[in-house]
BANURO-637058 format. One record per residue (C-alpha): residue in one letter; residue number from 1; y, x, z. Coordinates in steps of 0.1 Angstrom, whole numbers, m for minus. Example, Ala and Ser with C-alpha at 12.3 -4.5 7.8 and 13.67 -1.06 7.14 Angstrom:
2
{"a"; 1; {m45; 123; 78}} {"s"; 2; {m11; 137; 71}} 
end
This chain:
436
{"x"; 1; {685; 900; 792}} {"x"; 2; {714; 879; 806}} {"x"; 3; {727; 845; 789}} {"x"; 4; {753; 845; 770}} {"x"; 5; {789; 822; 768}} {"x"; 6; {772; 798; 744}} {"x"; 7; {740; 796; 762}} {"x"; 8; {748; 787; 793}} {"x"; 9; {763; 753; 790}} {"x"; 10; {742; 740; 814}} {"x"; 11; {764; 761; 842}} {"x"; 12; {797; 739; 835}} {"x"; 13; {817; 714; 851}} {"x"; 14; {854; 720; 841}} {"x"; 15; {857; 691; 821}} {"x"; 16; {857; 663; 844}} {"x"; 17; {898; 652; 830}} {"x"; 18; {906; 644; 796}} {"x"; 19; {918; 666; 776}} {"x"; 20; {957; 651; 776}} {"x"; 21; {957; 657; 809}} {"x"; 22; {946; 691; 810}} {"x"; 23; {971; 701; 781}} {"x"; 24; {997; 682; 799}} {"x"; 25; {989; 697; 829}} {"x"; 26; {989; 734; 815}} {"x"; 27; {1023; 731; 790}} {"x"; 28; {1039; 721; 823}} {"x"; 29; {1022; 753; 843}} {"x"; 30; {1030; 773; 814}} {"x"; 31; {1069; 764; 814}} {"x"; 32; {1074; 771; 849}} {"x"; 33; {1054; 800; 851}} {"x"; 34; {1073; 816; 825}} {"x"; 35; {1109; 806; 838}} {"x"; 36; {1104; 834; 864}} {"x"; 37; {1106; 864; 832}} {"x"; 38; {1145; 854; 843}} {"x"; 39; {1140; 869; 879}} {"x"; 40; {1156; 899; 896}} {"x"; 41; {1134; 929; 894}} {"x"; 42; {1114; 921; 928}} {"x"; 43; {1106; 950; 950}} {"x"; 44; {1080; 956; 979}} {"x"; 45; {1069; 991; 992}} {"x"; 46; {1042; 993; 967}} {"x"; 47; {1064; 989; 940}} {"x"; 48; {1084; 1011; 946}} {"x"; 49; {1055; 1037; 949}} {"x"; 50; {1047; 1032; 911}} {"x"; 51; {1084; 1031; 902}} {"x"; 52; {1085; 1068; 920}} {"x"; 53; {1052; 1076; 901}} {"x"; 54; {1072; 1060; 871}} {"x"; 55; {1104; 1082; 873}} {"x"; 56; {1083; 1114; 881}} {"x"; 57; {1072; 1108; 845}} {"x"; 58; {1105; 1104; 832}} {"x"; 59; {1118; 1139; 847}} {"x"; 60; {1140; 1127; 872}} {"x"; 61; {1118; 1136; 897}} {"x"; 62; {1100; 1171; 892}} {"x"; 63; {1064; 1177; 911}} {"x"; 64; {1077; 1191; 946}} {"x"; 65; {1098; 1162; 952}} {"x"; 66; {1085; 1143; 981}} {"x"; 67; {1091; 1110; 965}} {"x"; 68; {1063; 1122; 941}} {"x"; 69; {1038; 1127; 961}} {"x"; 70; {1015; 1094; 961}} {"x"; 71; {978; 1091; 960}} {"x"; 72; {980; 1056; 935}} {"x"; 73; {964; 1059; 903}} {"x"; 74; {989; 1071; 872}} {"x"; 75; {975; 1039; 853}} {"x"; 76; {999; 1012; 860}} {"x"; 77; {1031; 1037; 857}} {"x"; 78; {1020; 1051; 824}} {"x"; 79; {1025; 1013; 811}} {"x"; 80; {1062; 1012; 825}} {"x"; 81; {1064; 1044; 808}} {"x"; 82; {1056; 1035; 773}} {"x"; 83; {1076; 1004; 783}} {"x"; 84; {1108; 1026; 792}} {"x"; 85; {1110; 1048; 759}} {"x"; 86; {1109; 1010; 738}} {"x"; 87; {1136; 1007; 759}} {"x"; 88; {1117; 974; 768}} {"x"; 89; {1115; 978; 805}} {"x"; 90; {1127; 956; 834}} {"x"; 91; {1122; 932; 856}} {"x"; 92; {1114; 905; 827}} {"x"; 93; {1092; 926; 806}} {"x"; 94; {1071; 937; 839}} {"x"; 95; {1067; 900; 843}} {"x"; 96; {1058; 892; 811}} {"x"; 97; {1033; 917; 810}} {"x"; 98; {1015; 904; 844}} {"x"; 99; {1018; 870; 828}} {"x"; 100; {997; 878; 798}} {"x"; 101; {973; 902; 821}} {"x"; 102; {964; 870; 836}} {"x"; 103; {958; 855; 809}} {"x"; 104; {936; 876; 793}} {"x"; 105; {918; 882; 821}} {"x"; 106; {910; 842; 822}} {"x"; 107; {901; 842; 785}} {"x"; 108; {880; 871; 783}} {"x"; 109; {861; 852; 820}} {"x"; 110; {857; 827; 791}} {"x"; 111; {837; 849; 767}} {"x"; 112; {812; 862; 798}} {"x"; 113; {802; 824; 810}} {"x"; 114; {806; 790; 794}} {"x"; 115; {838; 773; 805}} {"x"; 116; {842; 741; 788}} {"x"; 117; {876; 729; 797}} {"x"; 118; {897; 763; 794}} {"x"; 119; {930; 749; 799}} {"x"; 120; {922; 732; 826}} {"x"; 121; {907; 766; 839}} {"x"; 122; {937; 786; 828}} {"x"; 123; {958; 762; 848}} {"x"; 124; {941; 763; 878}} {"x"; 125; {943; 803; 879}} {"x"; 126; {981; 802; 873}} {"x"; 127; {986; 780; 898}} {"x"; 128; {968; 801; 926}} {"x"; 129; {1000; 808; 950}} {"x"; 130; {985; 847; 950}} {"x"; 131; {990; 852; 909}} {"x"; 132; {1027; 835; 912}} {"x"; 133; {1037; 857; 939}} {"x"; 134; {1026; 889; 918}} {"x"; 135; {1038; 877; 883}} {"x"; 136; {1074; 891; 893}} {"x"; 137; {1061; 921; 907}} {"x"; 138; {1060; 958; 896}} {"x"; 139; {1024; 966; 909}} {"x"; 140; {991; 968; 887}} {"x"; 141; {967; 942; 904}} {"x"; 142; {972; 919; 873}} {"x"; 143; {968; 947; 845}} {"x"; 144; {937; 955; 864}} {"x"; 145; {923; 921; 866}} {"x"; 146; {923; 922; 826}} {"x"; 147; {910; 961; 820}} {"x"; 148; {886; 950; 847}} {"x"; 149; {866; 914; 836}} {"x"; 150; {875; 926; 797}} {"x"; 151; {852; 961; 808}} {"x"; 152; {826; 933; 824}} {"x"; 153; {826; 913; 789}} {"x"; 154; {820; 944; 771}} {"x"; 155; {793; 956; 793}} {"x"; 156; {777; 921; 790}} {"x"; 157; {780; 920; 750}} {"x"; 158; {760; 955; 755}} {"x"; 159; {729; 941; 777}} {"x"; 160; {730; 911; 751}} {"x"; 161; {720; 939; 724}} {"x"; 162; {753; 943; 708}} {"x"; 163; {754; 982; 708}} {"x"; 164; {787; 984; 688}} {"x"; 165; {806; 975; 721}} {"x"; 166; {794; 1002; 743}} {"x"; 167; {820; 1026; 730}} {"x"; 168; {850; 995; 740}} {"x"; 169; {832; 989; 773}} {"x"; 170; {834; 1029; 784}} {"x"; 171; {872; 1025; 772}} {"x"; 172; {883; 994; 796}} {"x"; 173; {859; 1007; 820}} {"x"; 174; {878; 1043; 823}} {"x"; 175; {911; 1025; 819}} {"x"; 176; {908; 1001; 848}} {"x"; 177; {896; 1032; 872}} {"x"; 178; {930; 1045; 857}} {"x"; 179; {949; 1017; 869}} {"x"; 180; {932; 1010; 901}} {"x"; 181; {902; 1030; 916}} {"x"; 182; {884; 1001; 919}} {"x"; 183; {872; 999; 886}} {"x"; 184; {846; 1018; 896}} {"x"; 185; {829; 992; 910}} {"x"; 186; {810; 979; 873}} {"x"; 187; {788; 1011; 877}} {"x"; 188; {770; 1002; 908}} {"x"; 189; {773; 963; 895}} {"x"; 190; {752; 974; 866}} {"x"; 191; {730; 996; 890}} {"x"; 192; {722; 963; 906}} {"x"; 193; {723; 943; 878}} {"x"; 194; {696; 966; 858}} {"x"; 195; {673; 965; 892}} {"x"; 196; {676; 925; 894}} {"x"; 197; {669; 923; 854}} {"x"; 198; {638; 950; 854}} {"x"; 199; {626; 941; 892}} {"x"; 200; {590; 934; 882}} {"x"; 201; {585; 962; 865}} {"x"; 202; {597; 989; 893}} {"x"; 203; {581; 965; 917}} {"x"; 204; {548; 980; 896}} {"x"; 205; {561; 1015; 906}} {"x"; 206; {559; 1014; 942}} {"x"; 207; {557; 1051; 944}} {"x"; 208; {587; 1055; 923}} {"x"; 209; {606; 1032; 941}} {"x"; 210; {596; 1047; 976}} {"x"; 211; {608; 1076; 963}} {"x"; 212; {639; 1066; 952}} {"x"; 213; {647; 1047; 986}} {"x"; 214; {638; 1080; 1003}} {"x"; 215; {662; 1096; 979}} {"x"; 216; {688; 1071; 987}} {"x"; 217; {685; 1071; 1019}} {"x"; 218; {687; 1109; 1022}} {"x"; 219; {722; 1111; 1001}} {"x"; 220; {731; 1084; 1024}} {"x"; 221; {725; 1102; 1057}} {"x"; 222; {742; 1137; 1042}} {"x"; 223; {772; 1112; 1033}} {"x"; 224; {775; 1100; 1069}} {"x"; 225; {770; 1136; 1086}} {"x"; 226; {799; 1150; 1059}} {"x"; 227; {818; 1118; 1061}} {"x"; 228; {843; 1137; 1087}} {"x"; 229; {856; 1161; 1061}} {"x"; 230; {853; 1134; 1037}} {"x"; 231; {876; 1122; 1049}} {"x"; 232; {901; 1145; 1054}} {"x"; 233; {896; 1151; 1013}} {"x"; 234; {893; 1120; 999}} {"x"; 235; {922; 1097; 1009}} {"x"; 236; {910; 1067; 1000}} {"x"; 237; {876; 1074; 1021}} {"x"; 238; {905; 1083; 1051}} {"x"; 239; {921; 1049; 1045}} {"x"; 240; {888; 1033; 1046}} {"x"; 241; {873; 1047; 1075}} {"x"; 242; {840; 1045; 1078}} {"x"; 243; {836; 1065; 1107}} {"x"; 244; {854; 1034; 1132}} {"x"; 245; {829; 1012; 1117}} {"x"; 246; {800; 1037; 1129}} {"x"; 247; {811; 1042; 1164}} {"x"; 248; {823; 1005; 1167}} {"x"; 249; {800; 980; 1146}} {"x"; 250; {822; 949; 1162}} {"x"; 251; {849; 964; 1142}} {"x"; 252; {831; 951; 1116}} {"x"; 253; {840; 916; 1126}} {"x"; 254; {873; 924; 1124}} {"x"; 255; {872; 933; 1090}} {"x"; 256; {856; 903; 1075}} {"x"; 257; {876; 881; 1093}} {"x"; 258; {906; 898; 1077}} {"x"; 259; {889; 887; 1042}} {"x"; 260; {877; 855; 1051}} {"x"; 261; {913; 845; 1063}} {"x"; 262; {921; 859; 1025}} {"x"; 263; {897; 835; 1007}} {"x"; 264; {909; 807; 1029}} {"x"; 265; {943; 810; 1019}} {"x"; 266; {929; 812; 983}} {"x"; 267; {914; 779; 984}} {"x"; 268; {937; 765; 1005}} {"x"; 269; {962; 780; 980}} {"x"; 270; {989; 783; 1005}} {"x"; 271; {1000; 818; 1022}} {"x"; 272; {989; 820; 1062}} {"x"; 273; {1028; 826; 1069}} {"x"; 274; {1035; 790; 1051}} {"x"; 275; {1003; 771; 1075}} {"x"; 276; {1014; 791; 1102}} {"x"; 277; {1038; 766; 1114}} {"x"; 278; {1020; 740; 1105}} {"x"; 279; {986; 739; 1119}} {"x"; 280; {999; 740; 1152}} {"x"; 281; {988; 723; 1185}} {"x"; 282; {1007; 721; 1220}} {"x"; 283; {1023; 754; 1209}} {"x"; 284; {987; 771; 1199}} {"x"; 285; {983; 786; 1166}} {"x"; 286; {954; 772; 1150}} {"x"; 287; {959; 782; 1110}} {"x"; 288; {938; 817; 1113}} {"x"; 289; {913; 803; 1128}} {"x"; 290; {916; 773; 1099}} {"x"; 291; {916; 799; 1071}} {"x"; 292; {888; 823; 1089}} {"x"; 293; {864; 791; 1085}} {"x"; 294; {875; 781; 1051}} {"x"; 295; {872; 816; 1040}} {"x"; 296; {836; 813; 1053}} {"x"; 297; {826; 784; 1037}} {"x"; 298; {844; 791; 1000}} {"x"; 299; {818; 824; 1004}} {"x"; 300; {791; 803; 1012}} {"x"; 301; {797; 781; 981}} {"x"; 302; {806; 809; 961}} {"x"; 303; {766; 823; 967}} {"x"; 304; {752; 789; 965}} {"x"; 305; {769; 778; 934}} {"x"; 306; {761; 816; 916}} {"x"; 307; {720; 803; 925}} {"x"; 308; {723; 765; 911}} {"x"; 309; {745; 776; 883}} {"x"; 310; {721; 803; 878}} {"x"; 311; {749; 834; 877}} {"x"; 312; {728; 858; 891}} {"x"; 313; {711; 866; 856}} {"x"; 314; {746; 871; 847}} {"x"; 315; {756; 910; 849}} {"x"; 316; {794; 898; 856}} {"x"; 317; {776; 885; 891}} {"x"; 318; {769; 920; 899}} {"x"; 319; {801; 933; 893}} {"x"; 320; {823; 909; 914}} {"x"; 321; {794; 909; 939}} {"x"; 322; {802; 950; 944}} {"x"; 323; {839; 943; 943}} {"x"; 324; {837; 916; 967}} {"x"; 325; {819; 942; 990}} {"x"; 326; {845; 967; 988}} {"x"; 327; {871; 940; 998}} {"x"; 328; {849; 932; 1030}} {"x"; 329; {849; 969; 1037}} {"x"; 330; {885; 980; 1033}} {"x"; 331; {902; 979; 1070}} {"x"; 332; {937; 962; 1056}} {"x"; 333; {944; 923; 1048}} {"x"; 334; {964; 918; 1017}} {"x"; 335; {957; 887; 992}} {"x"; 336; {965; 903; 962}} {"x"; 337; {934; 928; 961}} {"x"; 338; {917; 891; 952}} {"x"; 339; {936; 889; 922}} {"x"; 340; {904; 902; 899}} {"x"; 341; {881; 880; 912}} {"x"; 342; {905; 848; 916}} {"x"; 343; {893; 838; 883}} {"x"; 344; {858; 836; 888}} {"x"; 345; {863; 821; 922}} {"x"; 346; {881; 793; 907}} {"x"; 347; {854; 786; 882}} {"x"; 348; {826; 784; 908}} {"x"; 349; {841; 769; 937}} {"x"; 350; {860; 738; 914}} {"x"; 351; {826; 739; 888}} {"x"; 352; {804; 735; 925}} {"x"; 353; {822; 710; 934}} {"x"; 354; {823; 688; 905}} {"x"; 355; {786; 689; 894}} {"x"; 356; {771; 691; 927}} {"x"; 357; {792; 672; 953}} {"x"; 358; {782; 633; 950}} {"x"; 359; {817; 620; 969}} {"x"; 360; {844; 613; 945}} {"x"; 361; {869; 617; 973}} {"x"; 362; {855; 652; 985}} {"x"; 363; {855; 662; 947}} {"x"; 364; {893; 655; 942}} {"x"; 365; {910; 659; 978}} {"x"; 366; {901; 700; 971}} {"x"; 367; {915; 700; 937}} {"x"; 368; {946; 678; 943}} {"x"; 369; {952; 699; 972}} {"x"; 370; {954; 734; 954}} {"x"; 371; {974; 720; 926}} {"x"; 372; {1005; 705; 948}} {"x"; 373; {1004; 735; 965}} {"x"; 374; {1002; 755; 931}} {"x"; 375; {1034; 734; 923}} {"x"; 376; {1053; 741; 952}} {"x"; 377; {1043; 777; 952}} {"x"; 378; {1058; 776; 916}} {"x"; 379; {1087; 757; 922}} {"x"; 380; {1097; 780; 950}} {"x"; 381; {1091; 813; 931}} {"x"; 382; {1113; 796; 904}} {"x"; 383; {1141; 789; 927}} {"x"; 384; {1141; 828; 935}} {"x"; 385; {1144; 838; 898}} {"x"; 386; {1170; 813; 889}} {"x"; 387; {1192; 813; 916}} {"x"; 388; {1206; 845; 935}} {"x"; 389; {1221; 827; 966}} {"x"; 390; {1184; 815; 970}} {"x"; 391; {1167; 850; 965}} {"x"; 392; {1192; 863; 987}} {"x"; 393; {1178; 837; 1018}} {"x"; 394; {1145; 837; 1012}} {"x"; 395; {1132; 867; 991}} {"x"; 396; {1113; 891; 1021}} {"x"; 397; {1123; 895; 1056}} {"x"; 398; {1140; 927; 1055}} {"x"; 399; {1178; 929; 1062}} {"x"; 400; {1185; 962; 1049}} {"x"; 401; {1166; 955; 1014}} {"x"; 402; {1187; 918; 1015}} {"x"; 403; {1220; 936; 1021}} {"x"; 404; {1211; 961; 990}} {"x"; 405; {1204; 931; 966}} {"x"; 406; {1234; 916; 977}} {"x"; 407; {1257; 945; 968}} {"x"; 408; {1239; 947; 938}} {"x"; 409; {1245; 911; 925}} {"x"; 410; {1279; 914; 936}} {"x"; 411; {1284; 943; 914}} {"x"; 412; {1268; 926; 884}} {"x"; 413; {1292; 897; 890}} {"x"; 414; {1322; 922; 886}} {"x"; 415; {1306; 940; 860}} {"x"; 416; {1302; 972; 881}} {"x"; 417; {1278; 998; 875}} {"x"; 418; {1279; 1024; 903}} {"x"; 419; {1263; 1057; 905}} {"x"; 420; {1231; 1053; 926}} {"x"; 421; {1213; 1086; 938}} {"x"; 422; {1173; 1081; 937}} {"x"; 423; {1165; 1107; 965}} {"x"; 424; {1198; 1088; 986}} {"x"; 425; {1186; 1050; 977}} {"x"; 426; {1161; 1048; 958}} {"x"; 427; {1159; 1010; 960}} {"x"; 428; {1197; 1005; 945}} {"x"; 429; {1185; 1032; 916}} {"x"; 430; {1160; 1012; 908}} {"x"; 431; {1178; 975; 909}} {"x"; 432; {1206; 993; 891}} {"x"; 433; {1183; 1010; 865}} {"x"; 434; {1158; 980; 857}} {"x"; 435; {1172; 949; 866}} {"x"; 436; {1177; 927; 838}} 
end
């Protein structure tokens, strides 16, 4: 039903460099990636949501506490759990465990389509300024990433006739819905996926299938009269709404160019608050708009290269096509939702352009580009993790969180340990608790 790893080598183009260079290229990827385990435990307001979630499991915070009460998924603190009674949590275990997510979330893309040059693939997904940013940080996009394509790699072993694996793909598929709610997007992706595959024979069922779009499109209309109270349920449907994008269709617009700016900064491989300043002409502005278009066009290629490298037999296709739906759907910009799907992006964009674009210099100037700023991305988060005086000046752009690292490093220095109060500060209890 779909082609497997070994099978498709006809939909490859990774190994256009020699393989010294690539395993130079990726021992020197690898170093630097790894000097950030050393970092300071690296807070945002998300993290600090799980770490909440975390020490609600620990008994430190009991059910009623308002600190407790958060909608995100128990999947991603239930690690930092188990990691907290080996006594093996802190800020570098959390990023060693992102590390290795990513990794095995690359590998197992590996076993679902034929990648010919893996290091040279693993590189170019470690470099992506989006995974270095997240490596140091205690959120579950990366643990995800791996439940998530290791499910679709299960699911895909299934449909090849492998029955055995059907038990391992219901596991990672109920464990990444765990971690992230968005692992719910393989069932419809194999909804699809079974239609595409079977198409000519419910094409032969025209009654059937009138019925079942009649069907559909009666749930559908029940969902949009009840989507009110929906939403007042369901917090994720609330977050979403659906009910702007009813009233207000342009809002629509809004949206996608929200995620098209997102896939531009993820070819471009550089942050829109690092172009910002950049791309700028007689004081105007222009790096949105710069990002908005590349976005466009990296989703262009990303549908043309799935047809010539023929990934829509593939169910993995189906999968990332649902999740890239709910991205384009959700009202909120943030680069690291992209984190699942970075490495198949990768693979189709840098494989399009090697075995379909004729110009040497258009095949290279991409590539170069994304890896110089994969360096500097790297060398940057680097500087953070070694070197306090630098985290202090350039680690996030509030004052109050600045001043609270500051005390804290200061009290390390002295070899203070003060007596932080989680419902008080809960940002010093944390630094204090699970710093390195």
């Amino acid at each position: 039903m779909i082609q497997s790893a070994k099978q498709d080598k006809a939909a490859t183009g990774l190994n256009y460099f020699n393989t010294p260079l690539t395993v130079g290229l990726f021992c020197i990827v690898a170093l630097l990636v790894l000097l950030n385990i050393f970092t300071p435990l690296r807070l945002i307001t998300d993290g600090i949501r799980y770490l909440n979630i975390l020490e609600l499991l620990n008994g430190t915070l009991d059910t009623n506490s308002n600190l407790a009460h958060d909608v995100l998924p128990h999947g991603y603190p239930q690690l930092l759990f188990l990691l907290n009674k080996l006594h093996l949590l802190n800020s570098m275990s959390i990023t060693a465990v992102n590390i290795l997510c990513t990794l095995v979330a690359c590998y197992m893309l590996t076993k679902v389509l034929y990648i010919d040059n893996k290091l040279f693939f693993f590189s170019l997904v470690m470099l992506s300024f989006i995974n270095i940013k997240h490596f140091t940080l205690p959120v579950s996009d990366q643990l995800f990433a791996a439940l998530f394509i290791s499910g679709i790699y299960c699911w895909t072993k299934f449909f090849e006739g492998s029955v055995i694996f059907v038990a391992a793909a219901l596991l990672f598929t109920a464990a990444s819905i765990y971690v992230r709610t968005a692992g719910v997007a393989i069932a419809p992706g194999m909804v699809l996926y079974l239609i595409y595959t079977n198409r000519a024979k419910i094409a032969a069922y025209w009654v059937l299938l009138l019925s079942v779009f009649v069907v559909i499109s009666a749930a559908l209309a029940v969902f949009i009269i009840k989507l009110p109270f929906l939403q007042t349920k369901v917090d994720y449907l609330r977050q979403l709404d659906l009910t702007l994008m009813i009233k207000d269709p342009l809002s629509i617009a809004g949206r996608l160019s929200l995620h098209f700016k997102e896939l531009g900064e993820l070819i471009w491989n550089i942050p829109y608050s690092k172009l910002a300043g950049v791309v700028t002409i007689k004081g105007f502005d222009n790096a949105q708009y710069l990002l908005v278009i590349t976005g466009g066009a990296a989703l262009f290629i990303f549908f043309r290269a799935t047809v010539k490298l023929k990934l829509i037999d593939h169910f993995a296709f189906w999968v990332f096509l649902t999740y890239l739906v709910m991205i384009f759907l959700w009202p909120y910009y943030d680069t690291r939702f992209l984190i699942p799907i970075i490495p198949v992006f990768v693979y189709v964009f840098f494989t399009y352009l090697f075995k379909f674009v004729k110009s040497g210099y258009l095949k290279m100037a991409p590539i170069v580009i994304y890896v110089l700023l994969g360096f500097v991305s790297l060398g940057y988060s680097d500087a953070i993790s070694l070197n306090n005086a630098f985290f202090l000046k350039h680690y996030g752009a509030d004052k109050e969180l600045t001043e609270k690292y500051r005390v804290h490093f200061q009290n390390k220095t002295v070899g203070i340990k003060p007596t932080c109060n989680i419902f008080s500060d809960n940002v010093s209890y944390f630094l204090e608790k699970y710093d390195r």
